[in-house]
Structures are given as structure tokens and as C-alpha cells.
C-alpha positions as CSV (number, residue, x, y, z in Angstrom):
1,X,43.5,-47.7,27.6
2,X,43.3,-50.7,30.3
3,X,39.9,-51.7,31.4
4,X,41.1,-51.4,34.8
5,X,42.5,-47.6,34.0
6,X,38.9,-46.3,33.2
7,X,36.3,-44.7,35.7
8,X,33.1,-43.8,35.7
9,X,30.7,-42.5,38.3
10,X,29.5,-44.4,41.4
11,X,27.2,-41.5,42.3
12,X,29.7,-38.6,43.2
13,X,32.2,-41.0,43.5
14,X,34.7,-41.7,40.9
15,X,35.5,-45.4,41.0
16,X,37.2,-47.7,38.5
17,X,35.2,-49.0,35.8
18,X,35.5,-52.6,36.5
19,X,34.5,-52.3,40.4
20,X,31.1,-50.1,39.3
21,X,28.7,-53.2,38.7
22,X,29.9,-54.6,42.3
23,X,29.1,-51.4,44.2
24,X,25.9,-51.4,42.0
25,X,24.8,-55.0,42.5
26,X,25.9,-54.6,46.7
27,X,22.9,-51.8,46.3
28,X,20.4,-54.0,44.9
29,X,20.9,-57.3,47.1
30,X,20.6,-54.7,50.3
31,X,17.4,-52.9,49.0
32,X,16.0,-55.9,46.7
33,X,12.9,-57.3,49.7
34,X,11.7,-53.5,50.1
35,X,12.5,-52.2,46.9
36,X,8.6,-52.0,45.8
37,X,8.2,-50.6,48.7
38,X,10.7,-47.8,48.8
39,X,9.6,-47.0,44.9
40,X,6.3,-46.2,46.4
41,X,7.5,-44.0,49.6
42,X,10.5,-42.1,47.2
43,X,7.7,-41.7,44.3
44,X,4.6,-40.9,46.7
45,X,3.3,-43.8,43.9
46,X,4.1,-41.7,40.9
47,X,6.5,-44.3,39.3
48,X,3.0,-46.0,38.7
49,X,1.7,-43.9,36.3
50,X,4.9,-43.5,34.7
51,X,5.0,-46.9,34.2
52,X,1.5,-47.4,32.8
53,X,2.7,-44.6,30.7
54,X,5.8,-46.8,29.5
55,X,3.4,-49.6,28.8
56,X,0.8,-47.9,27.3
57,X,3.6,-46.2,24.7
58,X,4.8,-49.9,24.0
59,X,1.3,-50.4,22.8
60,X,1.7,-54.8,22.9
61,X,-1.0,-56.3,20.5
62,X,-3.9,-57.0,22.6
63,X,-4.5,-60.0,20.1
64,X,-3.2,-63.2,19.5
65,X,0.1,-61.9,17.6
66,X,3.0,-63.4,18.8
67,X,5.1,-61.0,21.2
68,X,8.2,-61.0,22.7
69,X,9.7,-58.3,24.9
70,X,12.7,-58.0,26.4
71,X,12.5,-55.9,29.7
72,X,16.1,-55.1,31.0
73,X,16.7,-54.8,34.6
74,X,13.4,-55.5,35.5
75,X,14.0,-57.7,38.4
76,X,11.0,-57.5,39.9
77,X,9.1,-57.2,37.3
78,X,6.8,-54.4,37.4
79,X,7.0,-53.5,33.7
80,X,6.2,-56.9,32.3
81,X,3.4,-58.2,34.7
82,X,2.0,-54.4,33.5
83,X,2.6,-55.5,29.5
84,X,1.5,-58.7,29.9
85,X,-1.8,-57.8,31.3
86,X,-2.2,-55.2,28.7
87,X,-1.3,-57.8,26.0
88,X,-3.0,-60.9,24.2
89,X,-2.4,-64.4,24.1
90,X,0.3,-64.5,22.2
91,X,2.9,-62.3,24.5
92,X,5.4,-63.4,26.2
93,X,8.0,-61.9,28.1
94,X,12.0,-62.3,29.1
95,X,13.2,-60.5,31.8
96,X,16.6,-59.5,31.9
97,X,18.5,-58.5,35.5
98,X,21.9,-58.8,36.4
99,X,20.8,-59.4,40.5
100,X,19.8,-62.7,41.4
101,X,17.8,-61.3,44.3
102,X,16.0,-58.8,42.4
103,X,14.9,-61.6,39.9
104,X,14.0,-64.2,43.6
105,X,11.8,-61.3,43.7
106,X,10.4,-61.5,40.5
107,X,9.9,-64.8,40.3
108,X,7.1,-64.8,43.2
109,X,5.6,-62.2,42.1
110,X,5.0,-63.9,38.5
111,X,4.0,-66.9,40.5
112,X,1.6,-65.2,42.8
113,X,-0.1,-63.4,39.7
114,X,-0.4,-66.2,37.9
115,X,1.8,-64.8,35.0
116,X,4.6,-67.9,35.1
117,X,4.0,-69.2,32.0
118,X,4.2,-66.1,29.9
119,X,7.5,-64.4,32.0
120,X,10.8,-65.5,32.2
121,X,13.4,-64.5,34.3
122,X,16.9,-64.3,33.2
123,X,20.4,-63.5,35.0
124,X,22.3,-61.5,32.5
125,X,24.5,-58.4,32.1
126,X,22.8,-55.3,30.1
127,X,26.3,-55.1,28.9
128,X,26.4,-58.4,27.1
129,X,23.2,-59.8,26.3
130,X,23.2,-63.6,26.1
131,X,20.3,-63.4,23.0
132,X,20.3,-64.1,19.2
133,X,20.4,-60.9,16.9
134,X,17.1,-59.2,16.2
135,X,15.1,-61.5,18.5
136,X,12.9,-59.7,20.2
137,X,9.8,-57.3,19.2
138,X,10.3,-54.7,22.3
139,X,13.3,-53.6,24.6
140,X,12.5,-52.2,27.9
141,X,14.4,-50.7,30.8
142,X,12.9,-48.6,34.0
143,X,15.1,-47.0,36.2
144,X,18.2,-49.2,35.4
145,X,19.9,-47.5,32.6
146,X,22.1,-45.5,34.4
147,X,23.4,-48.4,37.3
148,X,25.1,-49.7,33.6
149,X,28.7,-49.0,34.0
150,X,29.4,-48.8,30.2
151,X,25.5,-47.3,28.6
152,X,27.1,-47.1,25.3
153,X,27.3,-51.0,25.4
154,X,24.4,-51.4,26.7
155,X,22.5,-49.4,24.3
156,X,24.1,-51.0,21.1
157,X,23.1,-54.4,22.6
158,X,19.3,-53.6,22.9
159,X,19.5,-52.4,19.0
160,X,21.5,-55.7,18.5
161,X,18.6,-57.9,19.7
162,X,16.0,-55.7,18.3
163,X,14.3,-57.3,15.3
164,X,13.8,-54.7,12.7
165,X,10.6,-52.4,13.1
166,X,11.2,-53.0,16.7
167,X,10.8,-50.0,19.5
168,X,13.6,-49.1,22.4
169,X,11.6,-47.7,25.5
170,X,13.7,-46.3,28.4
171,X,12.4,-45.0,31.4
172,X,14.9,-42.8,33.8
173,X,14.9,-40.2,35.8
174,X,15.9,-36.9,34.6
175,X,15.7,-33.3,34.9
176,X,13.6,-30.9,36.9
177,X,12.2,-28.5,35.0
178,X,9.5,-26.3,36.6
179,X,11.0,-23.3,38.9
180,X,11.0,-24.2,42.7
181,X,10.0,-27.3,42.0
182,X,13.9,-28.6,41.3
183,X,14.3,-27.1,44.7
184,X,11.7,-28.9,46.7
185,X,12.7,-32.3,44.7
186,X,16.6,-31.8,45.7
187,X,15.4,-31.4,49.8
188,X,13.3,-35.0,49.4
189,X,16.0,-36.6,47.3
190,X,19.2,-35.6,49.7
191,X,17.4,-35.2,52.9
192,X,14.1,-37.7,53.2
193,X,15.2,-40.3,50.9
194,X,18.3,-41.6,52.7
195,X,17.2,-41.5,56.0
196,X,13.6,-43.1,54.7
197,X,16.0,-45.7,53.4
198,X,17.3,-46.2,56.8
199,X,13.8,-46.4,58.1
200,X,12.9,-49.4,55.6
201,X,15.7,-51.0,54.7
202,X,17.9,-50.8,57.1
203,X,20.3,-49.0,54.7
204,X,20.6,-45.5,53.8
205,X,23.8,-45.7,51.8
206,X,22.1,-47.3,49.3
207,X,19.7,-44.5,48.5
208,X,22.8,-42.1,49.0
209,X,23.5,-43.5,46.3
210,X,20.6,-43.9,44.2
211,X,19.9,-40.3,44.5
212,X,23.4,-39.3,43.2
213,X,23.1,-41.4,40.4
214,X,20.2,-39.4,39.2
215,X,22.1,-36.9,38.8
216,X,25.1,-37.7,37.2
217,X,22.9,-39.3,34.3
218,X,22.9,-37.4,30.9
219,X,20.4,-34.7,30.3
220,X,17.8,-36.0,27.9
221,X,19.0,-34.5,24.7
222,X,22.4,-36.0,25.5
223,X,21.1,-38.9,26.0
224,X,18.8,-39.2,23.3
225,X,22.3,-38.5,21.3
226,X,23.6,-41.5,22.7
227,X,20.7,-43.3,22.1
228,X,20.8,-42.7,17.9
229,X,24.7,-43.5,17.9
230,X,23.8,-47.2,18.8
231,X,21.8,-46.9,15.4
232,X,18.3,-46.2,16.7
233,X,16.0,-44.0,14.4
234,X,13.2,-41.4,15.2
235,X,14.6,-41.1,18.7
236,X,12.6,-38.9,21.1
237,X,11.7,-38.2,24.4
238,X,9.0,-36.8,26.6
239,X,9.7,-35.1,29.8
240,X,6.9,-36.3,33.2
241,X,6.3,-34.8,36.4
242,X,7.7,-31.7,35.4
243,X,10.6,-33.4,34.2
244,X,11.9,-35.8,37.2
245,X,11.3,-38.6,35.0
246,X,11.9,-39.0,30.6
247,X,10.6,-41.6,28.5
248,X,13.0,-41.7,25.6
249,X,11.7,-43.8,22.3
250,X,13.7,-45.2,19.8
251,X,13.0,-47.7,16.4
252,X,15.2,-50.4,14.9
253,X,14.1,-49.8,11.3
């Protein structure tokens, strides 16, 4: 089948495959100046922890070892200023995003922080990734998995770069599982989050959309499934926050 024939989900919208990373990257330039910011309001400041947990799972040699990671749409670069401050001198760090504004963002950040000279920021397509085979010690991704149109890609490319012995960390959201709990979290996501979005961003489509996305995403043990067909062994996950959030684990061995 055509390209051009396919869809897949733009939240609850069924859209042509080829026109999904448009819609997605339209999100992202909108949001990109306030997204810190809106991750802290939509999260109450839980994504955080969960991504202290993400880094403290990676476990980066705190000596002088040498270390790269690759972290995948991590524009602004929460998840490796986090690594690199938990690493040692020999880390290093590549940073992956397919929006140039979300990587403007990083960029300043990594200047402010003084971490410029161990993070690089890279325009690239999850997708496609322009690296060598087995070239990196880590893969990371937060939140950005499921804005791929085409996972299954995207997946066998982070084993492709993987060197072996190498670990595959994603962090998504997932889902609820604590009674009334998945009730309270569906009021905040469909009815505070949007209009919060409007509040601070000027645009409430966006987190229309963002929202909706969460839930078309595979469950976890789908996607854990998905995650050993591009080759990955001892996968595993590990449900957060009563389950809004999963970090899935898998090794290149």
C-alpha cells in the first residue's frame, strides 16, 4: 500500500500518514516557549520525579568512562541536563528533536547551565536517525514516542544505533490504574488541560490534542510487544503514579 493511502491517529482524528508529523510539529512550534511550563501546570510537577526516575534507571557512570546518550525528542532538554549532572566527565550527550524550536529552546537552556560543551543538539527525524550503527551507549525518549507517526520505525532505529550491551529507556504516558483515580485524571485531562492551554499558550488545540494522543497510545504490554520485535531483550516496564505514566526498559545484547 501507497505511503499516501495509510493513516494513523492524530489524537481522535484519523489523518493520512504522511500529513501526521506536520500536524505534530504545528503542535510543538505553538507550545515550544511555554512548554516547561505547561509540563509543570498539566503534571502539578510530577513529570519531575518521573524523570529523575528515568535518569536514575539509566544509571550514567559517575566516573570518567566515556558516555554517550542519545536522548530522542528531547528538545528542550530536560532529560539530558538531568544525565549529565548525574554523570562524570566523560559523558556526553546528543540530543535528537525533529522541531527546530523545541531544540532554540534547548540550546539556551544548555547555555545558561553551563552544559554546552557536553550537549548537542541535533534536528533529526526519530524515524530516520542520521547516526552510525551501534553508536551510542543509551537511547532516551520522554513523552515523544507516541507524536512518531510510524513507532515501529522508530523503535528499530534506536536498536540500530544502540551499541551492544546498550539500554532503550522510554518514558510515556499510559494507563490509569487505581479505581476513581482514572476518573478524576480523565476530568483534568479533557476539561483543565485545554482551557489551561489557552490560558498559557494562547492555544488550546494543542493540548486537545496532546491529551488524545495519550490515549490512543498502546497499553504497556502492547507496547512492550512492540518494543521486543525491533530486537530488544529483557524488555520491561514499570507502571508510576498509579499508572499515568510507564517506563519501559529494553537491552541491545
Amino acid at each position: 500500500m501507497d505511503r499516501r493511502d495509510q493513516t494513523t491517529h492524530f489524537g481522535f482524528r484519523d489523518v493520512p500518514l504522511g500529513e501526521k508529523q506536520t500536524l505534530v510539529n504545528e503542535v510543538f512550534h505553538s507550545v515550544a516557549s511555554r512548554y516547561d511550563l505547561m509540563n509543570d501546570l498539566m503534571s502539578m510537577g510530577l513529570h519531575r520525579a518521573w524523570k529523575d526516575i528515568m535518569v536514575t534507571t539509566l544509571n550514567p557512570p559517575k566516573n570518567d568512562a566515556a558516555f554517550h546518550l542519545l536522548d530522542v525528542a528531547g528538545g528542550t532538554g530536560d532529560i539530558a541536563f538531568r544525565a549529565a549532572k548525574a554523570s562524570g566527565k566523560g559523558f556526553r550527550a546528543t540530543v535528537c528533536d525533529i522541531n527546530t524550536d523545541m531544540l532554540e529552546v534547548g540550546r539556551s537552556r544548555a547555555a545558561a547551565q553551563h552544559l554546552d560543551d557536553r550537549e548537542s543538539f541535533v534536528e533529526g527525524n526519530a524515524e530516520a536517525l542520521a547516526f552510525p550503527d551501534r553508536s551510542f551507549d543509551a537511547y532516551t525518549i520522554a513523552f515523544g514516542i507516541r507524536n512518531v507517526p510510524q513507532i515501529d520505525l522508530a523503535l528499530k532505529e534506536a536498536y540500530r544505533v544502540l551499541r551492544p550491551g546498550s539500554r532503550f529507556l522510554c518514558l510515556e504516558f499510559s494507563t490509569v490504574d487505581v479505581p476513581g483515580l482514572d476518573r478524576l485524571y480523565d476530568f483534568f485531562s479533557f476539561q483543565v488541560i485545554p482551557p489551561l492551554g489557552r490560558a498559557v499558550t494562547g492555544d488550546a488545540e494543542s493540548y486537545q490534542y496532546l491529551v488524545e494522543s495519550i490515549r490512543k497510545f498502546p497499553k504497556p504490554n502492547a507496547f512492550a510487544d512492540m518494543i521486543r520485535a525491533a530486537g530488544f531483550a529483557r524488555v520491561k516496564w514499570q507502571s508510576l503514579s498509579g499508572g499515568i505514566v510507564a517506563l519501559h526498559s529494553g537491552w541491545r545484547l
